[in-house]
C-alpha positions as CSV (number, residue, x, y, z in Angstrom):
1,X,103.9,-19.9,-100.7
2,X,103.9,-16.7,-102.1
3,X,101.8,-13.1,-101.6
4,X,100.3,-13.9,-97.9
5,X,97.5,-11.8,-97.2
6,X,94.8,-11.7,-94.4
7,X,91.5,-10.6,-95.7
8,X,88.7,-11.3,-98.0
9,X,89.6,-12.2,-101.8
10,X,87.9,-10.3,-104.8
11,X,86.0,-12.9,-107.0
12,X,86.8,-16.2,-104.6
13,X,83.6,-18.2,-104.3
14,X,85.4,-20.0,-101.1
15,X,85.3,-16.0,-99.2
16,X,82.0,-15.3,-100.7
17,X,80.6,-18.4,-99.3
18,X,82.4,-18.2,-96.2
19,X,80.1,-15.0,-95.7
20,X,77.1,-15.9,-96.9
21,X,77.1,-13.6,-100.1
22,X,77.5,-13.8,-103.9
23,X,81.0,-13.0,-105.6
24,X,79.1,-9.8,-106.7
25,X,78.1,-9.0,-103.4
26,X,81.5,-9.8,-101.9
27,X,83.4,-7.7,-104.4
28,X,80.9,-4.6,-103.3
29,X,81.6,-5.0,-100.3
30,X,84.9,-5.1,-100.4
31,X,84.9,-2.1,-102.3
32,X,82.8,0.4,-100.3
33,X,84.0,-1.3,-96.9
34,X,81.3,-2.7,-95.9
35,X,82.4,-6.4,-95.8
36,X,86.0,-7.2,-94.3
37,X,87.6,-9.6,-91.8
38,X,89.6,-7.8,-89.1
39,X,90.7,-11.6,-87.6
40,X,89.9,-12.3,-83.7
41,X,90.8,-13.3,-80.7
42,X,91.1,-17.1,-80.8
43,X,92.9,-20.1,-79.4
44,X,93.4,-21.7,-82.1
45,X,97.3,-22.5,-82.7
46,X,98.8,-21.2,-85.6
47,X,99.5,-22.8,-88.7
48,X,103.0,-21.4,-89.0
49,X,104.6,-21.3,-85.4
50,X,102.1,-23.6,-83.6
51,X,102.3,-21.4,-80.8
52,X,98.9,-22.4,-78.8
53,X,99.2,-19.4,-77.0
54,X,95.8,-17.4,-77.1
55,X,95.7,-14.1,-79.4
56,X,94.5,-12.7,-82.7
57,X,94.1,-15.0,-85.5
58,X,93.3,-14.2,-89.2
59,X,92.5,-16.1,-91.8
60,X,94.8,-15.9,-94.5
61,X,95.6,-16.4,-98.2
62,X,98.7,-17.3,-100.8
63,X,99.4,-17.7,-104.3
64,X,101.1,-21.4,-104.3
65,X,103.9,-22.8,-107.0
66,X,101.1,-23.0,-110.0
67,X,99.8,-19.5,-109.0
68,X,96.8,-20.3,-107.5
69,X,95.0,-18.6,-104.6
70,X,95.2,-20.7,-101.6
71,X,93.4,-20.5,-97.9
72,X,94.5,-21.1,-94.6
73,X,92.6,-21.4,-91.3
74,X,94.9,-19.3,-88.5
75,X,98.3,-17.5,-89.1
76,X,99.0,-14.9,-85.5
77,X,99.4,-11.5,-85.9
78,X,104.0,-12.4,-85.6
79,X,104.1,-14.6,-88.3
80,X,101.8,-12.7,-90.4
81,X,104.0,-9.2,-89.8
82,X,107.4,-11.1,-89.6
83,X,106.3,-12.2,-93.6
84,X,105.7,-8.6,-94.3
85,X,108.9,-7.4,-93.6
């Protein structure tokens, strides 16, 4: 797993569709700000600690071995910064 981001992805039909829009649509948005996912507050354990602990969740994205952009339900706001630094 490689790249980890929290957000929308440019061109992904699986984002686009998650928000009801076309690619086009989604890639405006994201442009001009308009369309984003800021994550919220959820119970929902995370996929990297399993902490069950209530907090912010995001979902996320990573490049995998062959490169390709993969999507994941809930990483927490720790895991997600501790693979930042």
């Amino acid at each position: 797993m490689k790249h980890v981001s929290t957000g929308l992805c440019p061109d992904c039909s699986e984002c686009a569709s998650a928000h009801n829009v076309t690619i086009q649509e989604l890639n405006e948005g994201i442009k001009n700000g308009t369309l984003f996912d800021e994550g919220g507050f959820s119970s929902m354990s995370c996929d990297f600690c399993n902490t069950g602990t209530q907090g912010t969740r995001f979902v996320y994205h990573y490049r995998d071995d062959n490169d390709e952009v993969c999507h994941g339900d809930s990483i927490c706001v720790d895991c997600f910064l501790d693979m930042e630094v």
